[in-house]
BALO-41194 format. One line per 5 residues: number of its first residue (from 1); their letters; for each residue x, y, z of N, C-alpha, C. Coordinates in steps of 0.1 Angstrom, whole numbers, plus 5000, padded with zeros to 4 digits. Each point is the difference from the previous one (the first is absolute). Example, Ala and Ser with C-alpha at 12.3 -4.5 7.8 and 13.67 -1.06 7.14 Angstrom:
! residues 2
1) AS) 5132:4943:5078:4991:5012:5000:5009:5012:5000 | 4996:5011:4993:5009:5011:5000:4992:5011:5008;
***
This chain:
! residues 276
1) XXXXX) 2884:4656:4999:5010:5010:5000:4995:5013:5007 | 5010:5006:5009:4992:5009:5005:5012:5012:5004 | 4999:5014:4996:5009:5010:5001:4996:5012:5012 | 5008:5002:5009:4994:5010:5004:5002:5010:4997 | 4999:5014:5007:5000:5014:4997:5018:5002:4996;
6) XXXXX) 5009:4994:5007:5014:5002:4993:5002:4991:4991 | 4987:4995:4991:5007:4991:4991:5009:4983:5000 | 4997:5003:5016:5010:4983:5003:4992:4988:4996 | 5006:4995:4996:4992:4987:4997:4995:4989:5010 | 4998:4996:5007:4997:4990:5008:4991:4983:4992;
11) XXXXX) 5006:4990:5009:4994:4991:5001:4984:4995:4998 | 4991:4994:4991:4991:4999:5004:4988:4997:4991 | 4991:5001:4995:4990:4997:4990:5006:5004:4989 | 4996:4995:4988:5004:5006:4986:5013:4996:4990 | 5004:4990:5006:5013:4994:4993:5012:5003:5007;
16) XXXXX) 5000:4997:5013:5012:5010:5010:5004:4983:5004 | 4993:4987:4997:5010:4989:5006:4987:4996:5014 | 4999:5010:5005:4988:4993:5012:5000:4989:5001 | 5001:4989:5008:4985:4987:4998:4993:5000:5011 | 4989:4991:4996:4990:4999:5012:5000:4985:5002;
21) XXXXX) 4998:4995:5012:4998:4987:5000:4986:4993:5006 | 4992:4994:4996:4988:4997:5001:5002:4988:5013 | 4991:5004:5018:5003:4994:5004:4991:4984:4998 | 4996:4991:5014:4998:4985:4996:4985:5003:5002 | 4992:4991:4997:4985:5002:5005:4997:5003:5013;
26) XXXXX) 4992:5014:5005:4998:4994:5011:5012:5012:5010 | 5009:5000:4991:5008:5010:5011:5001:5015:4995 | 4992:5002:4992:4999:5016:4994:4989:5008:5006 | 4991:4994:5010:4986:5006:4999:5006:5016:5009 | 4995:5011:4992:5003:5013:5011:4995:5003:5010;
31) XXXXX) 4984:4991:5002:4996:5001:5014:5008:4991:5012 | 5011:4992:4996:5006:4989:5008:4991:4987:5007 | 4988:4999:4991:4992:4988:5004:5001:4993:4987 | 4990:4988:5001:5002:4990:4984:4994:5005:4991 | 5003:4994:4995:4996:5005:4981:4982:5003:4998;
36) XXXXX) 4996:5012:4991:4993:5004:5000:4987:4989:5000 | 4993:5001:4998:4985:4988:4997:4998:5000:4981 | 4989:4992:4999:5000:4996:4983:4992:5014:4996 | 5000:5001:4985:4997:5013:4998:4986:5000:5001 | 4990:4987:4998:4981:4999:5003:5001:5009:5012;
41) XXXXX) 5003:4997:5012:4995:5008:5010:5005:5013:5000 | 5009:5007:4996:5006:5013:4996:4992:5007:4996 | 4995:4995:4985:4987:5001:4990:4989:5004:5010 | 4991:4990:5004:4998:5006:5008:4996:5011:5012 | 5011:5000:5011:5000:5011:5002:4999:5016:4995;
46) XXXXX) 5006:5001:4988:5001:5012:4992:4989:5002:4996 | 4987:4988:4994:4989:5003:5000:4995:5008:5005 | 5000:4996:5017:4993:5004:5010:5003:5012:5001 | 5010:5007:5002:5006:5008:5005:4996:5011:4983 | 5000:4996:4993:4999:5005:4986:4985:5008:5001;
51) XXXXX) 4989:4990:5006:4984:5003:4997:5002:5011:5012 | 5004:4999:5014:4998:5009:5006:5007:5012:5002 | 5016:5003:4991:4999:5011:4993:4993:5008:4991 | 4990:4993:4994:4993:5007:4988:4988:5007:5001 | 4999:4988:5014:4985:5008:5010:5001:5014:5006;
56) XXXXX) 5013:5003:5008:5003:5008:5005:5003:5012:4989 | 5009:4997:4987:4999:5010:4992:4988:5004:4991 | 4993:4991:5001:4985:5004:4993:4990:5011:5009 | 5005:4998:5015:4994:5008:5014:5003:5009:4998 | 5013:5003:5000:5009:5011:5001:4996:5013:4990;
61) XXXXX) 5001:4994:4985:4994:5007:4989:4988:5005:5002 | 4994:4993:5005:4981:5003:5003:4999:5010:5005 | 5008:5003:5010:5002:5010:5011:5006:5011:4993 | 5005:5003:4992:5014:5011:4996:4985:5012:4998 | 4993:4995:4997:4988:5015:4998:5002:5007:4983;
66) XXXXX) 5004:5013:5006:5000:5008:4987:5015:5006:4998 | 5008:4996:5007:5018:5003:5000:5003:5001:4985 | 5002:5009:4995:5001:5001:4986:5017:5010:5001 | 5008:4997:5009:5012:5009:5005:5011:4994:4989 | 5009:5006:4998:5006:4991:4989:5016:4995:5010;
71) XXXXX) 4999:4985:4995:5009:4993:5008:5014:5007:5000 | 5009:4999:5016:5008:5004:4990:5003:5018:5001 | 4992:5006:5002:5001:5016:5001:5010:5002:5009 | 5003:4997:5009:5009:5003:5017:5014:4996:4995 | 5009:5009:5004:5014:4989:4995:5000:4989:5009;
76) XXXXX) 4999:5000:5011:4999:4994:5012:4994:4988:5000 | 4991:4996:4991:4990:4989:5001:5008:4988:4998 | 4997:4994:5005:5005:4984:4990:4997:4994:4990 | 5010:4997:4997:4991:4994:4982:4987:4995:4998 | 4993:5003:4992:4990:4987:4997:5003:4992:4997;
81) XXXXX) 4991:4990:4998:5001:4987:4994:5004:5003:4985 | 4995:5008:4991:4999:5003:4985:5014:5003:4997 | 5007:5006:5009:5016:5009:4998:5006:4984:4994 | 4998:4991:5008:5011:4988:5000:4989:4989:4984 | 4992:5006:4993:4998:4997:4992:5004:5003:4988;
86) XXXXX) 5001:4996:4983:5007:5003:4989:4990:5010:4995 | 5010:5008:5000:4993:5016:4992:4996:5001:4984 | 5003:4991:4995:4994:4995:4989:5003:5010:4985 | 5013:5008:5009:5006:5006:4983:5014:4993:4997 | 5003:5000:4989:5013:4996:4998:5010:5004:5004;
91) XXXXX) 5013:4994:5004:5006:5007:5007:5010:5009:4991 | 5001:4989:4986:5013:5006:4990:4994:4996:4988 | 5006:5009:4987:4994:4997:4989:5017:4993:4991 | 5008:4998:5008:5016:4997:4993:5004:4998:5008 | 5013:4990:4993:5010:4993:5008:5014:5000:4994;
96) XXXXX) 5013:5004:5008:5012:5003:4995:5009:4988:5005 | 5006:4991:4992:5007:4993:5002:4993:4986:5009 | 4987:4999:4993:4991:4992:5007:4996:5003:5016 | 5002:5014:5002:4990:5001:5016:4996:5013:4995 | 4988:5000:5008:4991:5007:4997:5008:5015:5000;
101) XXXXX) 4992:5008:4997:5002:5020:5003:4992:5006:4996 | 4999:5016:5006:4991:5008:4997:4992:5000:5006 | 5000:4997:5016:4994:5001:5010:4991:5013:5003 | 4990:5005:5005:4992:5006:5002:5010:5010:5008 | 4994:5017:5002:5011:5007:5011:4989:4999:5007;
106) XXXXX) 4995:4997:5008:4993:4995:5015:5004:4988:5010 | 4995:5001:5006:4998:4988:5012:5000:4983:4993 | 4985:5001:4996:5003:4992:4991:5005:4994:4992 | 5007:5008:4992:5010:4998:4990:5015:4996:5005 | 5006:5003:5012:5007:5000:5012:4997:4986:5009;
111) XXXXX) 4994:4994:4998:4994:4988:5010:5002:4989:4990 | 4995:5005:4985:5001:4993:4990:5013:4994:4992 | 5007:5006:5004:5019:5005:4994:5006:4990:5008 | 4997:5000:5016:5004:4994:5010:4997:4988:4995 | 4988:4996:4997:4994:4983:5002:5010:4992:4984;
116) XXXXX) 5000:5012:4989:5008:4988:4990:5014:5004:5004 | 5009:5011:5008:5014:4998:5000:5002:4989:5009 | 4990:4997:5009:5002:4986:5010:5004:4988:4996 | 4993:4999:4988:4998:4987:4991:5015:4996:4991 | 5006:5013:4997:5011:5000:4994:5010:4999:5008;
121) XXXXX) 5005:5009:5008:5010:5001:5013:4997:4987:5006 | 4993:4992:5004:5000:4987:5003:4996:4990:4993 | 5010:4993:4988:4997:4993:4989:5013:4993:4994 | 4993:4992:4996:5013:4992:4989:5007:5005:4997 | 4996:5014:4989:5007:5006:4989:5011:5009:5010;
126) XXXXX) 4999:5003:5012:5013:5009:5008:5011:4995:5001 | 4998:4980:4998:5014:4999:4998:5004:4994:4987 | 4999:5008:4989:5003:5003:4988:5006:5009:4994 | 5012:5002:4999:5008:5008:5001:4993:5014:4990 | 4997:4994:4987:4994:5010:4989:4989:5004:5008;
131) XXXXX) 4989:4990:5004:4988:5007:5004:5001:5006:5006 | 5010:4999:5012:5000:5013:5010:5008:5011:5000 | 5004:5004:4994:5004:5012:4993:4988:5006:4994 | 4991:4992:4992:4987:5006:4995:4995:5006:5017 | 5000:4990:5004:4983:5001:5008:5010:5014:5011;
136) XXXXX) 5013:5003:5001:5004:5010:5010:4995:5009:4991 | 5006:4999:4987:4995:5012:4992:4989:5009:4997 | 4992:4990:5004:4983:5002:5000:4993:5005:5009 | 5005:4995:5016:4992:5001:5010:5007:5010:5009 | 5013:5003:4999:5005:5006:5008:5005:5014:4993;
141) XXXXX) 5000:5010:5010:4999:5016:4997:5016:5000:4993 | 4999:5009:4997:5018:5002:4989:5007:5000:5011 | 5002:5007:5011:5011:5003:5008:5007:4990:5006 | 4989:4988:5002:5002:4987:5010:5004:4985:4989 | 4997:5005:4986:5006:4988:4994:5011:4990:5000;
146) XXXXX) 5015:5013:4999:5011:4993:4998:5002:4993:5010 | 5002:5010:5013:5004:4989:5015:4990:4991:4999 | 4988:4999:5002:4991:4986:5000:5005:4990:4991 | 5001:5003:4988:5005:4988:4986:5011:4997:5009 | 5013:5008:5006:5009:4990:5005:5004:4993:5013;
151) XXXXX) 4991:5005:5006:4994:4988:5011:4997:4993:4999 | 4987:4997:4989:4994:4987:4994:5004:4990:4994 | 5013:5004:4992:5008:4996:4994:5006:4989:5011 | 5010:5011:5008:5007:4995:5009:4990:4989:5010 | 4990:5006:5004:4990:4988:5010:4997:4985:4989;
156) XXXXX) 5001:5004:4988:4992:4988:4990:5012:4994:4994 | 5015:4999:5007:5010:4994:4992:4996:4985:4991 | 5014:4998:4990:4997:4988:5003:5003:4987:5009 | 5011:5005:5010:4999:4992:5009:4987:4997:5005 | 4992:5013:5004:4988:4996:5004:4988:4991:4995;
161) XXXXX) 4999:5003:4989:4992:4993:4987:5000:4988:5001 | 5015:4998:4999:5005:4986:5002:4996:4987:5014 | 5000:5014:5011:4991:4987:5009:4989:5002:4999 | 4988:5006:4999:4990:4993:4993:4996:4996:4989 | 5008:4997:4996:5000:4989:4989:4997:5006:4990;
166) XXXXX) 5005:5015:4996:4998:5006:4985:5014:5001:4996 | 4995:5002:4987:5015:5002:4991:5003:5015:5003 | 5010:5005:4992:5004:5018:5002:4991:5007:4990 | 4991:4994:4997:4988:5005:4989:4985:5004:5007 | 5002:4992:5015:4986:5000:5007:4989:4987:4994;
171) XXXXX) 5006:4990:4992:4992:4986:4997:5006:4988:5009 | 4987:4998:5002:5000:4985:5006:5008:4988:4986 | 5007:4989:5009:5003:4988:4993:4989:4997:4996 | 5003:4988:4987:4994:4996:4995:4991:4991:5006 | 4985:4996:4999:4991:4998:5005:4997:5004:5012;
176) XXXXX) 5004:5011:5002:4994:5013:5014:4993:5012:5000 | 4992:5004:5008:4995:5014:4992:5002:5004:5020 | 5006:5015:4998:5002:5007:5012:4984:5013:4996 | 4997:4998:5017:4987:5004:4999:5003:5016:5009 | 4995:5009:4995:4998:5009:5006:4990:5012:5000;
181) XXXXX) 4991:5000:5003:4984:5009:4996:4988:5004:5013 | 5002:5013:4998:4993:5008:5010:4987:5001:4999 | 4993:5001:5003:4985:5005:5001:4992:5010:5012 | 4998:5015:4996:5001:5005:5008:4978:5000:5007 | 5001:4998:5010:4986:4999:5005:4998:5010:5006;
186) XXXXX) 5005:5015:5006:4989:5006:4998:5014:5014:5005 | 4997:5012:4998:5007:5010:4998:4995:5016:5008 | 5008:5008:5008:4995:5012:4999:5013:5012:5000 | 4997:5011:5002:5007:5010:5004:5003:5009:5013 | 5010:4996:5007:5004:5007:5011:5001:5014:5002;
191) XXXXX) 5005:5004:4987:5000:5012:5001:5001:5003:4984 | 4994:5014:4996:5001:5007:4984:5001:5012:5001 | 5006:5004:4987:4999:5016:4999:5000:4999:4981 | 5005:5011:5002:4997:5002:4979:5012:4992:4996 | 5013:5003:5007:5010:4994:4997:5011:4988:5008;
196) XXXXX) 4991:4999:5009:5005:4983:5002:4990:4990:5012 | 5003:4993:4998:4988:4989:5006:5007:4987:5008 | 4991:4997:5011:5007:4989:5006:4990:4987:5004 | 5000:4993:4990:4994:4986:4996:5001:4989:5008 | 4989:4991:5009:5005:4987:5004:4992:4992:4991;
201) XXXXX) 5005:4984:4998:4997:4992:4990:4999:4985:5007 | 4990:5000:5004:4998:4983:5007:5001:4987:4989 | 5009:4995:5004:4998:4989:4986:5006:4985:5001 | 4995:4990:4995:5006:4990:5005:5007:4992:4984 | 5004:4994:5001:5006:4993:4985:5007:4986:5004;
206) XXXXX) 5009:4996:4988:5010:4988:5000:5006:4998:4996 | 5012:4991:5009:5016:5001:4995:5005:4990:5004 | 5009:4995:4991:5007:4988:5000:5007:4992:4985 | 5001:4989:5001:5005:4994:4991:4988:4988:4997 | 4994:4998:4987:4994:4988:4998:5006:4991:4990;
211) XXXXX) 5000:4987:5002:5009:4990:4996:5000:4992:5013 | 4997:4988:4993:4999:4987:5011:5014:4996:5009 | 5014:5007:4992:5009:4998:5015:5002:5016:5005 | 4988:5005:5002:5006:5015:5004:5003:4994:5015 | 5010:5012:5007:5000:5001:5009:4995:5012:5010;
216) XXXXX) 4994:5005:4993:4992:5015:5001:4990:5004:4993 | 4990:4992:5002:4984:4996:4994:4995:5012:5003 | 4990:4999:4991:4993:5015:5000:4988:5003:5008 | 5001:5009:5011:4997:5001:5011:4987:5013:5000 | 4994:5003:5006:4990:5012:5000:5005:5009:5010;
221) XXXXX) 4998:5016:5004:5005:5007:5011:4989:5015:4995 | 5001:5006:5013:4991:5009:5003:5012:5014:5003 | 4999:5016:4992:5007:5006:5006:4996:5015:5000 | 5004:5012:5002:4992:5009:4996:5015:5013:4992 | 4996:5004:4992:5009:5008:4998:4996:5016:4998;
226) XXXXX) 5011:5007:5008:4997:5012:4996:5011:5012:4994 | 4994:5004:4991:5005:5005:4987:4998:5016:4998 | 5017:5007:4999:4997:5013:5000:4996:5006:4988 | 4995:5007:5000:4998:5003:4984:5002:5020:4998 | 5005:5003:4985:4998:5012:5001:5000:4997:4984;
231) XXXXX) 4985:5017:4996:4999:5000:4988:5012:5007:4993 | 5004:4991:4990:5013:5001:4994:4994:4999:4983 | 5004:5006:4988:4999:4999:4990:4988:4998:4996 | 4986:5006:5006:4989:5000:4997:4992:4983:5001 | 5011:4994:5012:4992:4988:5005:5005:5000:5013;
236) XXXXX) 4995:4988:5012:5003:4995:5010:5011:4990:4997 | 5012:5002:5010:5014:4995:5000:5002:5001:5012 | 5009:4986:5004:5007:4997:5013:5007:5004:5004 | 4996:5005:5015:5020:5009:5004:5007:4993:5002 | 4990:4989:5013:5009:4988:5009:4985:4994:5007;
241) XXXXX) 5002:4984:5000:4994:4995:5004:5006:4992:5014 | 4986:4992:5003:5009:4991:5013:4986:4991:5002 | 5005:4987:5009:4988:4988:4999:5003:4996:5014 | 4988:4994:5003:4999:4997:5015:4992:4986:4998 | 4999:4992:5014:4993:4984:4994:4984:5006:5006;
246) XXXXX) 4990:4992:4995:4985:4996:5005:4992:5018:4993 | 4990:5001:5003:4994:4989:5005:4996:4987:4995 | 4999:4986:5010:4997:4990:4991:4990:4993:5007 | 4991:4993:4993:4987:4991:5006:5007:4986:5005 | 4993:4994:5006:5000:4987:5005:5002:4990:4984;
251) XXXXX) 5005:4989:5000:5005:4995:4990:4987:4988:4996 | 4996:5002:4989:4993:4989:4997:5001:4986:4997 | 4991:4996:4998:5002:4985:4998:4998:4992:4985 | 5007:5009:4989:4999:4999:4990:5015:4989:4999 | 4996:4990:4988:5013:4990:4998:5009:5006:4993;
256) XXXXX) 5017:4999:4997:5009:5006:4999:4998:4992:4980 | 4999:5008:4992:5003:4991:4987:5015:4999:4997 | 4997:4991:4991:5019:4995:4998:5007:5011:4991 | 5012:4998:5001:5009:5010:4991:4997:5000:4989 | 4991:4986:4991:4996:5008:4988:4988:5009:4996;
261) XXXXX) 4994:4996:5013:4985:5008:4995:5006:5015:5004 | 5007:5000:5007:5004:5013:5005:5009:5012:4989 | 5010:4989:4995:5007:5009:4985:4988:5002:4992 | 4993:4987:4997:4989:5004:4988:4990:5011:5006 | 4995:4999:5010:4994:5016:5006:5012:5013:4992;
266) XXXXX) 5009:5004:5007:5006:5009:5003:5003:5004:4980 | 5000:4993:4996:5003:5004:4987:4988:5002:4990 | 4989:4990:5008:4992:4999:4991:4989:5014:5001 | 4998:5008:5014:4995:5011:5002:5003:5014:4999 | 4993:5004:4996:5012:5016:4999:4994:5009:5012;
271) XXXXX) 5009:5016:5002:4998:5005:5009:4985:5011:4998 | 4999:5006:5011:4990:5013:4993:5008:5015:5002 | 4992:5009:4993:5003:5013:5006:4993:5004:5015 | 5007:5004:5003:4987:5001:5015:4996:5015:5000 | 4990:5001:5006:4992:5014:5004:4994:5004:5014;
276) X) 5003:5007:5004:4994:5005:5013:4983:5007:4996;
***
């Protein structure tokens, strides 16, 4: 599901109908030659390449001297390596209507807001008519509620429900489970101030239908979202969001499990809170 800055709804990840179709062996490779090699020699290689990165960074370090500068001082610099690592405080001590709040007023706390509204805004529960009324209620600033609830409304009819195979409740038929779940991998801020912030959210997840006659099996995709935010009621809240595709890695060579292992996953796991 993906809205942009006027709120329109568009086509796309998140229970919007999408499908993907998986081509034949052999005709998917992105380099346009044949299929990758077995994964032994891969293995391999990464070794190699693994030892003589480590030599070089062990050189490197040897060399730094007495630099005791603190990373990071220049606005100008480029991230370190540490920035794109977990900061290791919590991000929230509560949660309202089952998503987190009480977001930090920093950067942080701003990057943090972003990564669980991702998870929600693109999820099962959006096309639930009750749940999403909560989750507008929650994540989005007062001003932007009503018109968003009736867009959503109107984008999530039940005509629409209907062809992907939900009821006007947002449930799959009987012996189906409709999949939809974000995971966001890695986050920053484009821009902040005291009072509003502008969040991208790299994240990949999955969506579909599981059930052995789906016709819209549950597929994996890569997308990034970015999310306006302004401190509203002594937390981080949505102005207007919008999603773009990739980035995405080369596809592995992992076997596809069947629609049951895949319902029994999706139900059997729960989500996390995330933290920047």
């Amino acid at each position: 599901m993906s809205l942009g800055d006027d709120h329109e709804p568009s086509g796309g990840y998140g229970g919007t109908g999408q499908t993907r179709t998986r081509l034949p062996e052999g005709t998917s490779d992105v380099y346009g030659g044949a299929r990758r090699g077995g994964r032994s020699s891969s293995r391999s290689l990464v070794t190699v390449v693994g030892v003589v990165v480590l030599l070089i960074a062990a050189i490197a370090f040897a060399n730094r001297g007495g630099d005791d500068s603190p990373a990071g001082s220049s606005a100008g610099d480029k991230p370190e390596a540490s920035s794109t690592a977990a900061s290791g405080t919590k991000p929230v001590q509560s949660k309202v209507a089952g998503i987190p709040a009480g977001f930090t007023h920093d950067q942080q706390g701003a990057q943090s807001a972003a990564s669980n509204y991702a998870t929600v805004l693109v999820s099962a529960d959006i096309l639930k008519p009750t749940r999403r009324t909560q989750i507008v209620q929650q994540v989005f600033v007062p001003n932007k509620q009503a018109a968003l609830q009736d867009q959503l409304n109107k984008a999530y009819s039940r005509t629409f429900l209907s062809q992907i195979g939900l009821d006007a409740n947002g449930n799959a038929a009987a012996g189906h489970t409709y999949v939809s779940r974000t995971v966001p991998i890695g986050t920053k801020t484009t821009s902040y101030s005291d009072t509003t912030a502008t969040a991208e959210v790299w994240c990949t997840g999955l969506y579909g239908t599981a059930g052995e006659d789906s016709t819209t099996p549950v597929t994996s995709d890569w997308f990034t979202m970015t999310l306006q935010l302004e401190w509203s009621g002594g937390d981080w809240k949505v102005d207007s969001f919008s999603q773009k595709d990739g980035p995405a890695p080369v596809p592995g060579d992992a076997k596809a499990s069947s629609a049951d292992e895949m319902a029994k996953a999706v139900e059997e796991y729960g989500g996390f809170t995330y933290a920047r």
